[in-house]
C-alpha positions in Angstrom: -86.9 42.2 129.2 -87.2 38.6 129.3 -87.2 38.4 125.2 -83.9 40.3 125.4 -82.6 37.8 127.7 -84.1 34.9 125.5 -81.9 36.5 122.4 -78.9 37.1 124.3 -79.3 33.0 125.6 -79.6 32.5 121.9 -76.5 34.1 120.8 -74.4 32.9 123.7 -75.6 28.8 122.4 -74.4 30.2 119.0 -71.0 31.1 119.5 -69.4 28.2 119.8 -70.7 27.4 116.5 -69.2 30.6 115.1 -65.8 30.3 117.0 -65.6 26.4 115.3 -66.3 27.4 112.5 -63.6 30.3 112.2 -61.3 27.7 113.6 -61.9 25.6 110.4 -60.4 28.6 108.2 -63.2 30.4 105.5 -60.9 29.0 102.6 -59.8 25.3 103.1 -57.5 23.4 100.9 -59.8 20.7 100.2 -58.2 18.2 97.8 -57.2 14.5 96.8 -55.0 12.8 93.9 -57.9 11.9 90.9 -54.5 10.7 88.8 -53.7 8.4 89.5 -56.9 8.1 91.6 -56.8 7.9 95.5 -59.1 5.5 97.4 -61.3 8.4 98.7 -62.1 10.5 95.5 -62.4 6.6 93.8 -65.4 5.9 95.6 -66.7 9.6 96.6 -69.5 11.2 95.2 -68.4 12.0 92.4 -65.7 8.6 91.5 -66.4 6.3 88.4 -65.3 3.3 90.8 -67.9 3.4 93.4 -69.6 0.3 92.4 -66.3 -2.2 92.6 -66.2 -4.5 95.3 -63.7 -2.3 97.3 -65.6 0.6 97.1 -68.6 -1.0 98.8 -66.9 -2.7 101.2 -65.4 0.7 102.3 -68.6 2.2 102.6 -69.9 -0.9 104.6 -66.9 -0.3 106.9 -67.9 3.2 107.7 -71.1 2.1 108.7 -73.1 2.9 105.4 -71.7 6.2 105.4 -70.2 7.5 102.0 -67.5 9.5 101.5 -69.1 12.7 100.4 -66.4 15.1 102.3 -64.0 13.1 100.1 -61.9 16.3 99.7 -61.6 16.7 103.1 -59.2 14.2 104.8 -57.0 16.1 107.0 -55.6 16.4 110.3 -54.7 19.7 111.9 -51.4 21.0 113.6 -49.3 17.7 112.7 -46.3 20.0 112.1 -44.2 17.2 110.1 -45.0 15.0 113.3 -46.8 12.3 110.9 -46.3 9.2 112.7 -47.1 10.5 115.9 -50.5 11.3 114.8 -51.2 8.6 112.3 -51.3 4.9 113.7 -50.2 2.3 111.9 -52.5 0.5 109.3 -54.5 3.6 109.7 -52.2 5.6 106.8 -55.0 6.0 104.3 -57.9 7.1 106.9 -55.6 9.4 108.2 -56.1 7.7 111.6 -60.0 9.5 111.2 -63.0 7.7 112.2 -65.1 9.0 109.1 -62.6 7.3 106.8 -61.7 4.3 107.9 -62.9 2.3 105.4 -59.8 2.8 103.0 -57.7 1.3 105.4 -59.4 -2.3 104.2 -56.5 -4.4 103.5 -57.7 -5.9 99.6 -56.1 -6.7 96.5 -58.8 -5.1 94.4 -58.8 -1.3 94.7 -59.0 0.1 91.4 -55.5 0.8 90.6 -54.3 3.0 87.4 -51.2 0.8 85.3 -47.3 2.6 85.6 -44.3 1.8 84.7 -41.4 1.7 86.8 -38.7 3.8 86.4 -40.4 5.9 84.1 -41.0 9.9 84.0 -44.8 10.7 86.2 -47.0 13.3 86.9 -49.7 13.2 89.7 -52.7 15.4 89.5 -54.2 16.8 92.6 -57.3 17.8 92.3 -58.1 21.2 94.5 -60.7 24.0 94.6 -58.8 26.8 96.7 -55.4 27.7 95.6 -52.6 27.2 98.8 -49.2 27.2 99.6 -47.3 23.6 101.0 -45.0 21.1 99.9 -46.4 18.3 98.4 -44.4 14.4 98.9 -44.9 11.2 97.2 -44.0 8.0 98.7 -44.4 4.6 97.0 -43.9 1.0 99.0 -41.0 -1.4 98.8 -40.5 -4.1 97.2 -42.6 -7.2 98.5 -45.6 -5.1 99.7 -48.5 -6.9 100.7 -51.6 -5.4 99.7 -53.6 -8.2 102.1 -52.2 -6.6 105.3 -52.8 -2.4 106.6 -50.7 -0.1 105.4 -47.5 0.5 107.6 -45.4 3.4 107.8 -42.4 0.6 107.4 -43.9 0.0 104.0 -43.2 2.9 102.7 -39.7 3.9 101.3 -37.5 6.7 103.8 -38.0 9.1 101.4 -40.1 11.0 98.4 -39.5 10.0 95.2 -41.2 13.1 94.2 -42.2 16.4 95.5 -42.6 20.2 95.0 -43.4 23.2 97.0 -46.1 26.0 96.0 -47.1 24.5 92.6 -49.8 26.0 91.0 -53.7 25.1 90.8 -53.9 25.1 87.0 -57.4 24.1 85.8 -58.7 23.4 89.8 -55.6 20.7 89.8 -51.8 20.6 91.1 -49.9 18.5 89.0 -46.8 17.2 90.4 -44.0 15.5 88.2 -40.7 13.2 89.2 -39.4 9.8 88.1 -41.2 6.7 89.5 -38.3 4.1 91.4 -36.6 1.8 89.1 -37.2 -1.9 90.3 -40.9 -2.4 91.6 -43.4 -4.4 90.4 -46.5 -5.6 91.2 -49.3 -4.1 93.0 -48.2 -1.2 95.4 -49.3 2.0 97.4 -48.7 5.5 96.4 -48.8 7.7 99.4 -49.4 11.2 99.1 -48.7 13.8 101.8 -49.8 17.7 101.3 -48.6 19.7 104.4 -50.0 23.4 104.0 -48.0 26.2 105.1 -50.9 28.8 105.2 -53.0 26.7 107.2 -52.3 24.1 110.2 -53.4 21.6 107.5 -51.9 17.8 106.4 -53.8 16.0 104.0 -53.2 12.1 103.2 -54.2 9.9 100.4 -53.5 6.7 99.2 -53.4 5.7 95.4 -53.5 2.1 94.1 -51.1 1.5 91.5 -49.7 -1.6 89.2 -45.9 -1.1 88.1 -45.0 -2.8 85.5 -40.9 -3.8 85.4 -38.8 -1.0 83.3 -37.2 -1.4 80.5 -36.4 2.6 81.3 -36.3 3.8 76.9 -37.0 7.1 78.7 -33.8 7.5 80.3 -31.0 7.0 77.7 -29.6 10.2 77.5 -30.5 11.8 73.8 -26.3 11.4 73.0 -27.1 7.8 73.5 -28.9 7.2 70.7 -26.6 9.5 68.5 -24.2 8.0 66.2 -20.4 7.6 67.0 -18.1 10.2 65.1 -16.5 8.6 62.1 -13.5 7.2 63.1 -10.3 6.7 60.7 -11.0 2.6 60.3 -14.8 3.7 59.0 -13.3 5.8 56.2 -12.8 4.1 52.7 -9.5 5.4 52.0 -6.3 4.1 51.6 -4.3 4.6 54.9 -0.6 6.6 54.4 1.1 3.0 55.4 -1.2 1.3 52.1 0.1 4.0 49.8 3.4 3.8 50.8 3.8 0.1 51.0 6.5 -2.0 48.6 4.8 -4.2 45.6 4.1 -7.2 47.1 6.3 -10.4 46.6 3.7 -12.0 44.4 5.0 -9.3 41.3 8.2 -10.5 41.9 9.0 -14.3 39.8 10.2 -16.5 42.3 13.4 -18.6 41.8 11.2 -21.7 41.4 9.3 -20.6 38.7 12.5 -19.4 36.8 13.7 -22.7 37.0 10.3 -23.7 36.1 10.7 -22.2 32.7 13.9 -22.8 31.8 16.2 -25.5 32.7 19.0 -25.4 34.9 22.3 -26.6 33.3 25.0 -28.2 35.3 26.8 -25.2 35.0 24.8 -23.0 37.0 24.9 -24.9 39.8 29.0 -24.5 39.7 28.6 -20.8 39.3 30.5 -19.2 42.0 28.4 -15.9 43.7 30.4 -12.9 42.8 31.1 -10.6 45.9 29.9 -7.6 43.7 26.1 -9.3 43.4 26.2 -9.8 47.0 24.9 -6.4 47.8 22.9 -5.9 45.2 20.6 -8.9 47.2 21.0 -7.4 50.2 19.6 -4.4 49.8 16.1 -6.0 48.8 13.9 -7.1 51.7 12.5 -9.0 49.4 13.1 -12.8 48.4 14.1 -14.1 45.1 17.3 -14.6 42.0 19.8 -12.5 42.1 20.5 -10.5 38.5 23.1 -12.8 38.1 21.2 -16.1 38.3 19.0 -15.2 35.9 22.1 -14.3 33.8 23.7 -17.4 33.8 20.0 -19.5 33.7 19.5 -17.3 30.4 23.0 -18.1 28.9 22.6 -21.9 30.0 18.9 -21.6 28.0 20.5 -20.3 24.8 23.3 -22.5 24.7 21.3 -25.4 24.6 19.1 -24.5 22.1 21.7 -24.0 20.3 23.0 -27.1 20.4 19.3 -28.3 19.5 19.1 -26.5 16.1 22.7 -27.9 14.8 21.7 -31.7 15.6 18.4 -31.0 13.9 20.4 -29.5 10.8 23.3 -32.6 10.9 19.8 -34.8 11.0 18.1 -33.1 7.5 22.0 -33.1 5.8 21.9 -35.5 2.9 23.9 -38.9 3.4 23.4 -38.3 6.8 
């Protein structure tokens, strides 16, 4: 009688062990950002960073304890209600005791190089598949990394998030467009509210942004060439084919008079009526038909007159 009551003592101790247990869920969705790495799975168990200065000093802030359960930062029943349940400068612990030494305000976390404005994808590393909406939040401009992490640092809204991705190769991967404009050492904040289970998990991610030059987002018809337009072609134009013989074809009255000299009785020549519209037809500028008639009778008269006094000259007795 009294063993039975011994074993029944026994399993009544045990129950609340059993009921906390069940409370915890048999398939949690343990997880943290390895890319680019968060604070927690930098200098966990199983991070290549747990021997940097920050890493140390995070375990030293925990009281020597490392972060072993580094999968495992979570808060239950938030329900969106974030702020209400995470203090500020508390962001990265999740406001939990076991964690708090990511919340160290230093310069030197190890930090993974991006580029502002560019295209990004965060991985997430996971061991149970699960259903939530994952966000990503990156700090404003002018962050200071030497002061806690403030729910004011971080911009109003995701720059980046999806809902029920899935766990490919025991990872999430999550893709957007990192903000234009920052630079500098910032904060990426990462927020995975479950819908399957009362679970929010928060992690914070060092990062470097380097200014964009942004080659990613010209739009492929950028880059294209321009249709060819009628000034590229090498082809006469219709006004070029169509266009009068330029005045230089045409001999001047200056070099007519050039050639041959003007006697006194061109200059005396009265301008028939009848030539008059023969110029006027002609945009162009020059002699008239009669001009060169009467320069051209003026020319042969006088050399004329040149060849009879050389002939008087050669006469004998003369």
């Amino acid at each position: 009688m009294t063993a039975h009551r011994t074993a029944a003592a026994a399993l009544v101790g045990l129950l609340p062990l059993v009921l906390t247990a069940v409370a915890a869920g048999p398939a949690q969705a343990h997880g943290a950002p390895t890319d680019p790495v968060s604070r927690v799975a930098a200098c966990g168990p199983e991070g290549t960073q747990r021997a940097t200065a920050a890493c140390r000093a995070a375990v030293a802030a925990n009281g020597g304890s490392a972060f072993d359960a580094w999968d495992n930062l979570r808060l239950a029943d938030v329900r969106g209600r974030d702020r209400a349940f995470v203090p500020d400068g508390q962001l990265c612990s999740g406001g939990l005791d076991a964690y708090r030494g990511l919340d160290l305000a230093r310069g030197d976390w190890p930090a993974t190089s991006l580029k502002a404005g560019a295209r990004f994808t965060l991985t997430y590393r996971s061991t149970i598949p699960h259903r939530g909406t994952f966000s990503l939040y990156l700090t404003k401009q002018g962050y200071d990394p030497a002061a806690r992490l403030r729910w004011s640092d971080l911009a109003a809204e995701p720059f980046a998030s999806a809902t029920d991705p899935d766990l490919v190769g025991g990872a999430y991967q999550i893709s957007g467009r990192l903000p234009a404009g920052l630079t500098g050492r910032h904060v990426l904040y990462t927020v995975w509210r479950n819908s399957d289970t009362p679970d929010t998990y928060y992690s914070c991610s060092d990062v470097v942004l380097a200014g964009a030059t942004k080659p990613d987002e010209v739009k492929p018809d950028d880059t294209e060439p321009d249709e060819a337009k009628p000034t590229e072609i090498v082809k006469p134009t219709e006004a070029a084919e169509t266009a009068a013989p330029t005045e230089a074809a045409v001999p001047t009255e200056a070099a007519v008079q050039a050639i041959v000299p003007t006697a006194p009785a061109v200059q005396t020549v009265p301008t028939e009526p009848a030539v008059q519209p023969a110029a006027a037809s002609t945009d162009r500028e020059g002699p008239s038909s009669a001009t060169l008639l009467v320069g051209g009778s003026a020319a042969a008269l006088a050399l004329a007159a040149l060849g009879l006094s050389v002939l008087l000259r050669r006469r004998p007795g003369a």
